[in-house]
C-alpha positions, 0 to 999 in steps of 0.5 A: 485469297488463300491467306485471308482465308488462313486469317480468318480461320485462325481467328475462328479458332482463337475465339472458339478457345476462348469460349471454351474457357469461359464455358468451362469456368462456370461448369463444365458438363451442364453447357454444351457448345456447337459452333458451326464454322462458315465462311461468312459469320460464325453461328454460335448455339447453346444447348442446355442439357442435364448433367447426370448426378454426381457422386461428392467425393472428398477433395483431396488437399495436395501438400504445397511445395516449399521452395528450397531457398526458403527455411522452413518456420518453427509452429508458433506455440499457443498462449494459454487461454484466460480460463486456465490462467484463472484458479479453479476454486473447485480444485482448491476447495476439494484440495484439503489443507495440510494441517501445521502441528500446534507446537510450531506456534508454541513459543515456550509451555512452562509450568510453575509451582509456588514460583519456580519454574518445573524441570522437563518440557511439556506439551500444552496439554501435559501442562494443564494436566499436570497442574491440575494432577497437582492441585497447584501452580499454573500453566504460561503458554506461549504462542506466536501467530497462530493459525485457526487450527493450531488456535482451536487445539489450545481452545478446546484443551483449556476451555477457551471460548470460541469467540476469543479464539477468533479474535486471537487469530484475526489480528488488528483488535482493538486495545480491550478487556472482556470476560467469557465464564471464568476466562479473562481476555485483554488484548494489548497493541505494542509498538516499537520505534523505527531508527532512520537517520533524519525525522524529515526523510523517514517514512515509518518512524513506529511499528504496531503490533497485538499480545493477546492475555487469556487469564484463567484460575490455572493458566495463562496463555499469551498470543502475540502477532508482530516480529518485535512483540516478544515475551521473552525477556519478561518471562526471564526476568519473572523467574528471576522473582519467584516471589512476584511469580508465586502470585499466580496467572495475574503476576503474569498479566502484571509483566505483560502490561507493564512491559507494553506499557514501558515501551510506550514511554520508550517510543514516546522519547524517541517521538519527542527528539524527533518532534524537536528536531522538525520544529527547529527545522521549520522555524529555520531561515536556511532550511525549507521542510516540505508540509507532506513531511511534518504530515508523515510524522503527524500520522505516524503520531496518530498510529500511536495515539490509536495504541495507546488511548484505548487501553485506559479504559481495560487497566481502570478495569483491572485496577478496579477489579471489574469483571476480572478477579484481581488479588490486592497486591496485584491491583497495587502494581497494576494502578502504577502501570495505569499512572505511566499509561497516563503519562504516555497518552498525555504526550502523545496528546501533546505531540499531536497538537504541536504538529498540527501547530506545526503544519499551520505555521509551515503553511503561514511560512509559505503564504509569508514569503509568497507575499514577499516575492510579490512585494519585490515584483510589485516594487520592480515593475513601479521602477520599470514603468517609469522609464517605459512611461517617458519613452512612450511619451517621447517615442510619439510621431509629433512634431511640436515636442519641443524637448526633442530639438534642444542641444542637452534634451536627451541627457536630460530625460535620462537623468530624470529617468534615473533619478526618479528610478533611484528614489524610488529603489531608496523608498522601497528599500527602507520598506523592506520590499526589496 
């Protein structure tokens, strides 16, 4: 009697425990619990009461322990946000350019007096003030890629208009001959040709680049783009001729035409061989050239053509003396230049034809042998049927064929089969399908 006694209170107090806990789970402090303990069967009783009001206060964070066994990682580093990998264009508008002296787009400033050349360096605005201290000669600048404040230095200095300094700085211009006031402004495309070892495997096979001519009564300003675009050698072969030289600015514009004009013709023979080299190529029985390659060569024929034709137009111009004020003896080498100018757009014209001749007869060349291939397959499936034919006539489940019970019959269905198969390989081989 004494330990079931003992059981049943250690099962009271197990399950007041466990009410306890569940109370103080949902808040402790407003529940209040009384539990009457009885012999028989336990009273539970739950008295709400009002908890008094309490004061928040901060929790209080307890750092978490680090087990020893375990290293500690370093913190991971930031990516920096898409905002600031952008450029701010408050920062770069704000950010004034640091301006490039004009004498670094100068190539060489030369002043010359009846031809020769004056001893000394001069600035481009020493030079025009000393032609014009003087009363004679002109003034040939030089510049190579200028920027827009080195172009507006020059511009201001010799009276420039502002729209010819745009187009100077701004390369890509169409070949052209304007006049603003007293100011000629002839815009000339170069080109050079590219060396490669073999016309069906190059990629570039010619390089374009601009000379700008700015033609007044006292200067001659020369604006060049392109690495191969030098003036040099012309300048240099000029004063080795102070005769031609003495003829003023025009005996300037003269060389420079004619020198881009000479490379034309230089470019097009080049152009040539390679245009005869791809033609014995595609007309030859061992060698297959790709259409995308005659393609290239024909663009890079057109990159050409684009150079070279509309230049006519400003040398008939100049030849004729419109617009642009040219002594007599000038116009005399100027329309030899328009002759060779001539005969440069006429090949190119012809190199333009004979690769599009080409491009055709590349694509009939591969309609041709592709009705070749399928002649040969069309003659061997007719040779392959046969044999097919007779042992699907023979390979039937009948039993009246009577060839199938004679002593020779298998030999003989096969030499059949041979023979026709024979005679047909002789007839297309005399056709020329296999």
């Amino acid at each position: 009697m004494i330990g079931q006694r003992n059981d049943i209170e250690t099962c009271r107090a197990r399950r007041t425990n466990q009410l306890r806990r569940r109370i103080g789970a949902v808040g402790r402090g407003r529940m209040s619990v009384k539990i009457d303990a009885h012999e028989g069967k336990s009273l539970r009783r739950t008295v709400a009461r009002r908890s008094p009001p309490r004061t928040v206060r901060p929790r209080r964070t307890r750092p978490r322990r680090r087990s020893a066994a375990m290293p500690s990682l370093p913190p991971r580093p930031s990516l920096p946000s898409l905002h600031s990998l952008r450029p701010s264009t408050r920062s770069a508008a704000r950010a004034p350019k640091v301006p490039v002296p004009t004498a670094r787009a100068i190539v060489d400033c030369a002043v010359y007096v009846d031809g020769v050349r004056l001893d000394g360096k001069f600035t481009h605005s020493a030079a025009i003030a000393e032609v014009r201290r003087r009363g004679d000669g002109f003034v040939w600048v030089g510049l190579h890629a200028p920027d827009e404040s080195q172009m507006n230095s020059v511009a201001a200095c010799y009276g420039l208009h502002e729209l010819m300094a745009e187009d100077a700085v701004h390369a890509h211009q169409r070949p052209k001959l304007e006049r603003y006031d007293d100011v000629s402004f002839l815009v000339l495309r170069t080109v050079s040709y590219v060396e490669h070892e073999s016309a069906t495997t190059a990629n570039e096979l010619v390089e374009s680049g601009e000379i700008m001519v700015f033609l007044g009564r006292d200067f001659v300003v020369t604006v060049r783009h392109g690495e191969h675009s030098g003036l040099s050698g012309v300048r240099h072969r000029l004063e080795q001729n102070p005769e031609h030289l003495a003829l003023g600015p025009t005996a300037v514009l003269h060389a420079v035409a004619d020198h881009v004009v000479d490379e034309y013709l230089a470019v097009t023979s080049s152009i040539e061989r390679d245009v005869d080299v791809m033609e014995e190529e595609v007309f030859s029985p061992d060698d297959h050239v790709p259409i995308e390659n005659i393609y290239l060569l024909k663009r890079e024929v057109v990159e050409l053509r684009r150079s070279v034709t509309p230049l006519s137009t400003p040398l008939s111009q100049l030849v004729q003396g419109v617009d642009t004020p040219v002594p007599k003896a000038i116009r005399r080498y100027l329309r030899d230049v328009a002759d060779h100018h001539t005969l440069v757009a006429e090949r190119v014209a012809e190199f333009d034809e004979v690769l599009s001749s080409l491009v055709d007869a590349a694509l009939a060349r591969v309609t041709m042998q592709q009705n070749m291939d399928m002649r040969k397959i069309s003659a061997w499936v007719a040779i392959a049927a046969v044999p097919t034919m007779v042992a699907g006539i023979y390979g039937m489940n009948f039993d009246n064929i009577p060839e199938l019970h004679w002593k020779y019959g298998y030999y003989g269905v096969i030499g059949v089969v041979a023979v026709v198969c024979i005679s047909l390989f002789a007839t297309f081989r005399r056709n020329n399908w296999l």
